[in-house]
TIMAR-478067 format. One record per residue: residue in three letters; x, y, z of N, C-alpha, C, O, CB in turn. Coordinates in steps of 0.02 Angstrom, whole numbers, padded with zeros to 5 digits, always signed. Glycine has a CB too. Example, Ala and Ser with C-alpha at 12.3 -4.5 7.8 and 13.67 -1.06 7.14 Angstrom:
! TIMAR-478067
ALA+00660-00284+00390+00615-00225+00390+00660-00165+00390+00712-00166+00423+00565-00224+00452 SER+00642-00112+00354+00684-00053+00357+00645+00002+00394+00670+00057+00402+00704-00030+00286 
END
This chain:
! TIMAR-478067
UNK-00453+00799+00166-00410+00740+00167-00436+00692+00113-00495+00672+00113-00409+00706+00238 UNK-00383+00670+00062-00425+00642+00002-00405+00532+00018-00358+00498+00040-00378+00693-00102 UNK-00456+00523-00003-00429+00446+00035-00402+00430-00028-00418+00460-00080-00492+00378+00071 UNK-00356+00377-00026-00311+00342-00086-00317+00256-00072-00325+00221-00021-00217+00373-00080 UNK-00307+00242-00146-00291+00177-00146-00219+00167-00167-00204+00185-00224-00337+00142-00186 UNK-00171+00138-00127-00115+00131-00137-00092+00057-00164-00103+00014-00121-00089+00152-00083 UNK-00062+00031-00227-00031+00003-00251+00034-00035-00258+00086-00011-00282-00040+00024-00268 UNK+00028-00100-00235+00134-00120-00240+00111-00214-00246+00062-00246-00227+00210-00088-00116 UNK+00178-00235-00284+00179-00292-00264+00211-00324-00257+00246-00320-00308+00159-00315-00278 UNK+00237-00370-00218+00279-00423-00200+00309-00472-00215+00285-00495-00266+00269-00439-00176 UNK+00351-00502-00195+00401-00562-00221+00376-00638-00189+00381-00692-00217+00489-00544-00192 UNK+00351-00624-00129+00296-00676-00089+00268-00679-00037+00284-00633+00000+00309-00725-00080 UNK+00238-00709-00019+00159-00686+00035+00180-00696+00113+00147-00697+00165+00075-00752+00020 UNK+00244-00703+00100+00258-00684+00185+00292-00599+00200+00284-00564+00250+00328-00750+00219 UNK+00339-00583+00121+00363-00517+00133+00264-00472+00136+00254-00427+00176+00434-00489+00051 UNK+00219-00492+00097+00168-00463+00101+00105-00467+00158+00053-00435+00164+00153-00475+00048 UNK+00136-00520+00196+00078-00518+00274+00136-00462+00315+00114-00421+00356+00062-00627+00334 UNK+00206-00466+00302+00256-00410+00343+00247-00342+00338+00254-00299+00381+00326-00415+00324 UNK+00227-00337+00273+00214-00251+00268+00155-00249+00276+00139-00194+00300+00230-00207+00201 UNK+00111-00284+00269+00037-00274+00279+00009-00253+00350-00027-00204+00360+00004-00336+00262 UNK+00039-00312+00411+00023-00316+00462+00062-00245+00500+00047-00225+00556+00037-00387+00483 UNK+00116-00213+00455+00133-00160+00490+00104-00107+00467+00116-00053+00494+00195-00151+00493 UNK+00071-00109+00425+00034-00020+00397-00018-00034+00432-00052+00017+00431+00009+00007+00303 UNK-00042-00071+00460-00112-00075+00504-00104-00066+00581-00144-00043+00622-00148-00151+00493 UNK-00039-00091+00590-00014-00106+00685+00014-00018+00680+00001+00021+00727+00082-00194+00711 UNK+00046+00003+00626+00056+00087+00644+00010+00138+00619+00025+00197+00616+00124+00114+00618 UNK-00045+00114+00600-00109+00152+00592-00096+00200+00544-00108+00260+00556-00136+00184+00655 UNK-00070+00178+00485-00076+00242+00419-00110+00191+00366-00104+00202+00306+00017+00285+00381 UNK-00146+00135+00393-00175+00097+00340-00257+00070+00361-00259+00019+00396-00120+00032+00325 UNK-00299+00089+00350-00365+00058+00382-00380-00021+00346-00421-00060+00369-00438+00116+00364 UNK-00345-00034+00296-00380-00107+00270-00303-00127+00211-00298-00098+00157-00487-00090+00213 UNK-00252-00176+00232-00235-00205+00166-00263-00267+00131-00277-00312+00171-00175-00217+00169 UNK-00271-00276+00090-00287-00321+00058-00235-00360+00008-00211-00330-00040-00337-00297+00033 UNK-00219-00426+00022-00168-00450+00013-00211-00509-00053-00250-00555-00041-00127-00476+00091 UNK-00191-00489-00113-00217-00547-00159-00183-00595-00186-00128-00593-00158-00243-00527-00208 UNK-00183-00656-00243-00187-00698-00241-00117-00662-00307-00109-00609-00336-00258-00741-00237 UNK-00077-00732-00303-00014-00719-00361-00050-00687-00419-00108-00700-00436+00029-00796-00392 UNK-00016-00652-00443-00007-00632-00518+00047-00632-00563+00097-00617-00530-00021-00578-00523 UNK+00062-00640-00621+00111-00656-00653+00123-00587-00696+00079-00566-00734+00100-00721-00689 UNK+00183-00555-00687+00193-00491-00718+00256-00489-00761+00305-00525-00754+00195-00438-00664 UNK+00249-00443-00804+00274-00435-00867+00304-00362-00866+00264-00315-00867+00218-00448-00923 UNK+00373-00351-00864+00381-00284-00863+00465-00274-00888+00514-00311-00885+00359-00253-00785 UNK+00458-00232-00903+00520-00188-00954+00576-00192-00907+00549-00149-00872+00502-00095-00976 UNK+00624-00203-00878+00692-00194-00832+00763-00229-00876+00778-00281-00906+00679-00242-00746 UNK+00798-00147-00851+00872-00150-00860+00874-00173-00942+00912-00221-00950+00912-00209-00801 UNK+00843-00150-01001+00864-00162-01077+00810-00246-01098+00806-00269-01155+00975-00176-01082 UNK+00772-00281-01025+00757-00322-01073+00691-00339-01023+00690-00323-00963+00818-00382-01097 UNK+00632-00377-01058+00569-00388-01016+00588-00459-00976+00624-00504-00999+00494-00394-01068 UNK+00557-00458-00915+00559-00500-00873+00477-00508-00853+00428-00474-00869+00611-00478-00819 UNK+00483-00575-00809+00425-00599-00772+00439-00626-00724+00494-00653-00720+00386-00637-00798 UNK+00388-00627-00664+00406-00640-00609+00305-00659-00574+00250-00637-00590+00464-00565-00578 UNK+00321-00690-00543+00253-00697-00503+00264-00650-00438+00315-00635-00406+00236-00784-00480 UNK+00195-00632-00430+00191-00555-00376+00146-00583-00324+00123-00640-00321+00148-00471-00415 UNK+00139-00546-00293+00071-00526-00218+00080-00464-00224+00127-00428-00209+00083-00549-00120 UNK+00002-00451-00263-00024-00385-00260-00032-00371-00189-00040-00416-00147-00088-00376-00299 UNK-00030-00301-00173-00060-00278-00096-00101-00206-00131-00074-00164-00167+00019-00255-00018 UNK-00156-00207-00114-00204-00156-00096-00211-00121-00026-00238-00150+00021-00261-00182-00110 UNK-00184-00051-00020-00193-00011+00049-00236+00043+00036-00232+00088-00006-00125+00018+00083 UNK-00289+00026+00092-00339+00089+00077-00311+00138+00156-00313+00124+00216-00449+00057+00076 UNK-00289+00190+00122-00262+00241+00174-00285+00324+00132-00313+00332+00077-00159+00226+00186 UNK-00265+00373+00176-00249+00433+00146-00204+00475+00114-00153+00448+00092-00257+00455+00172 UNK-00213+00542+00106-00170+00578+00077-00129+00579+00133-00071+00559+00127-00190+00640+00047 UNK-00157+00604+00202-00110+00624+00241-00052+00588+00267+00005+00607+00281-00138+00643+00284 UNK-00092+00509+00270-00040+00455+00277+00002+00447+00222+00057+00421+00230-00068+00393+00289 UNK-00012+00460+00183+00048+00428+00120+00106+00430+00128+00137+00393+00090+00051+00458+00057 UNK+00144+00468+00173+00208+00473+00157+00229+00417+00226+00288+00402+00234+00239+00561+00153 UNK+00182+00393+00266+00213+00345+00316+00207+00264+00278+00239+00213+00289+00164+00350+00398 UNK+00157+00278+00234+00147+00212+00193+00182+00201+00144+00184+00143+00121+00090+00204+00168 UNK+00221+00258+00113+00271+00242+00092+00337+00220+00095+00372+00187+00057+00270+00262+00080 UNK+00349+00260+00174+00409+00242+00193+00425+00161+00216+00474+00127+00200+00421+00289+00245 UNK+00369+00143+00256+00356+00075+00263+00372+00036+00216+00411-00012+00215+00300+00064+00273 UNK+00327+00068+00166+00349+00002+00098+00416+00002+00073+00442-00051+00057+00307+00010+00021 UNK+00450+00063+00068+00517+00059+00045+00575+00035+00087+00630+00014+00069+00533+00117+00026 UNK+00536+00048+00172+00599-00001+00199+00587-00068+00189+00636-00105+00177+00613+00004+00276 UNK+00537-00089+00192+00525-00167+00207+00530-00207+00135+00532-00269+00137+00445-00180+00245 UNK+00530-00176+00075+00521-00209-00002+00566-00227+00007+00596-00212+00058+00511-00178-00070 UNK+00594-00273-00044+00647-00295-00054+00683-00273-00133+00741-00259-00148+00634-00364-00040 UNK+00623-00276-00173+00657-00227-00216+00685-00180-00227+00670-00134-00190+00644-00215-00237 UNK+00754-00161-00294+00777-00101-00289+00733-00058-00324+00763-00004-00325+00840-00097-00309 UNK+00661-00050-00364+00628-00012-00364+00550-00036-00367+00515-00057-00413+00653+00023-00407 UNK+00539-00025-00300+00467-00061-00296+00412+00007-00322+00422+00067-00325+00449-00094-00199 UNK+00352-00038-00340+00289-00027-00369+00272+00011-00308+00271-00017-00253+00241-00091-00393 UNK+00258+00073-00316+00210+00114-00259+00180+00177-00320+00207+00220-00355+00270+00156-00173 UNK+00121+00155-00311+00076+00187-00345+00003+00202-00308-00032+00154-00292+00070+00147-00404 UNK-00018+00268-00295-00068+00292-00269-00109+00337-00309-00098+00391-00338-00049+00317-00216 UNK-00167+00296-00302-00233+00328-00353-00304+00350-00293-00328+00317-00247-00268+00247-00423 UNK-00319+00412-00317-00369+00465-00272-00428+00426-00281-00448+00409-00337-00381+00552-00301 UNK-00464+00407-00211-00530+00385-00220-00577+00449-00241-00588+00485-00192-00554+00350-00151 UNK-00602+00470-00292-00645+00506-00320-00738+00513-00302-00778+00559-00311-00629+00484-00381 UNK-00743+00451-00276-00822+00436-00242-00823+00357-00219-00788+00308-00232-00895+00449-00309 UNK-00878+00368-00180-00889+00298-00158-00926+00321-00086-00936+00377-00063-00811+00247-00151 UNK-00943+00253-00058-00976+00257-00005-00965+00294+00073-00926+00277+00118-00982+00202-00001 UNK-01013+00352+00072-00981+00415+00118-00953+00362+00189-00894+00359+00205-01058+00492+00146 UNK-01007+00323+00226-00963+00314+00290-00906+00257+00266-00866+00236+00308-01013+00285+00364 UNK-00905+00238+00212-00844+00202+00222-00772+00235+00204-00714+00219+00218-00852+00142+00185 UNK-00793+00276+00176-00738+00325+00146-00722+00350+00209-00662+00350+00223-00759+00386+00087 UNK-00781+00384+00273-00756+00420+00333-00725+00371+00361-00673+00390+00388-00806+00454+00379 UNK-00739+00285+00369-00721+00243+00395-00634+00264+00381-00597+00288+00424-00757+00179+00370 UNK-00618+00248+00318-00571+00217+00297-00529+00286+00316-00480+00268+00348-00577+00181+00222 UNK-00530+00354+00309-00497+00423+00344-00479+00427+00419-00429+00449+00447-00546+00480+00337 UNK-00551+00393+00450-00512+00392+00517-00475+00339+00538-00435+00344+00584-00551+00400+00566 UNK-00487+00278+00500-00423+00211+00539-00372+00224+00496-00319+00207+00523-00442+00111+00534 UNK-00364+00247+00439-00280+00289+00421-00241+00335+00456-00182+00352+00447-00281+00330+00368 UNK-00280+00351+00492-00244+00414+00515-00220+00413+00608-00217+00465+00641-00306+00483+00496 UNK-00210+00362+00629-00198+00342+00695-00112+00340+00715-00090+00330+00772-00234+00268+00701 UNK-00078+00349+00665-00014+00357+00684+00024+00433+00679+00020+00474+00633+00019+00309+00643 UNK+00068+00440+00749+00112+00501+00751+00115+00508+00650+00095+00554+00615+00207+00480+00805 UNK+00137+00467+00637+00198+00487+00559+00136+00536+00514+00148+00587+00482+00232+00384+00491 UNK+00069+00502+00521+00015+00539+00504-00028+00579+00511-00082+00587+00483-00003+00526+00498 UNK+00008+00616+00563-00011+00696+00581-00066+00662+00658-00096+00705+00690-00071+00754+00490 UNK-00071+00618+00671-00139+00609+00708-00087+00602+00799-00096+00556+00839-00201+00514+00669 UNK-00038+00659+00807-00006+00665+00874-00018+00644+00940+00021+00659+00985-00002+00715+00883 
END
């Protein structure tokens, strides 16, 4: 089971305590981390735009991913939100076991 850091961000910090507080209350998320605005710059529909964000950081798994996704895509509000998941490669063994077993506490994530 490979742990991931999952990637998205938001329009403002109440849609981001909503999805946050639910990848944790349905257990496919052991830790979000909700940070501070950022101002983003990105290519849409023929012309660049900006917008201020709330990054969210979810430390979950492979196995969860597809409940952490679904989450995010119902609850975003965007028509194509940022979900991007990158493989934790190393790091600290019990927190890594930490972070495998509080991901993995929901039916959607195999944990029946």
């Amino acid at each position: 089971m490979q742990p991931l850091l999952v990637l998205t961000t938001l329009p403002d910090s109440a849609t981001a305590e909503a999805i946050a507080s639910r990848l944790i209350d349905d257990g496919c998320a052991a830790c979000v981390q909700i940070g501070a605005a950022v101002r983003s710059l990105y290519h849409w529909q023929g012309k660049t735009e900006t917008a201020n964000e709330i990054p969210l950081s979810i430390k979950t798994t492979s196995q969860a991913y597809a409940a952490v996704e679904r989450i995010v895509r119902s609850m975003h509000p965007y028509e194509l939100p940022e979900i991007v998941a990158v493989p934790i490669t190393a790091g600290l063994a019990t927190y890594l076991n930490w972070m495998i077993a509080s991901s993995n506490r929901s039916k959607d994530s195999g944990d029946a």
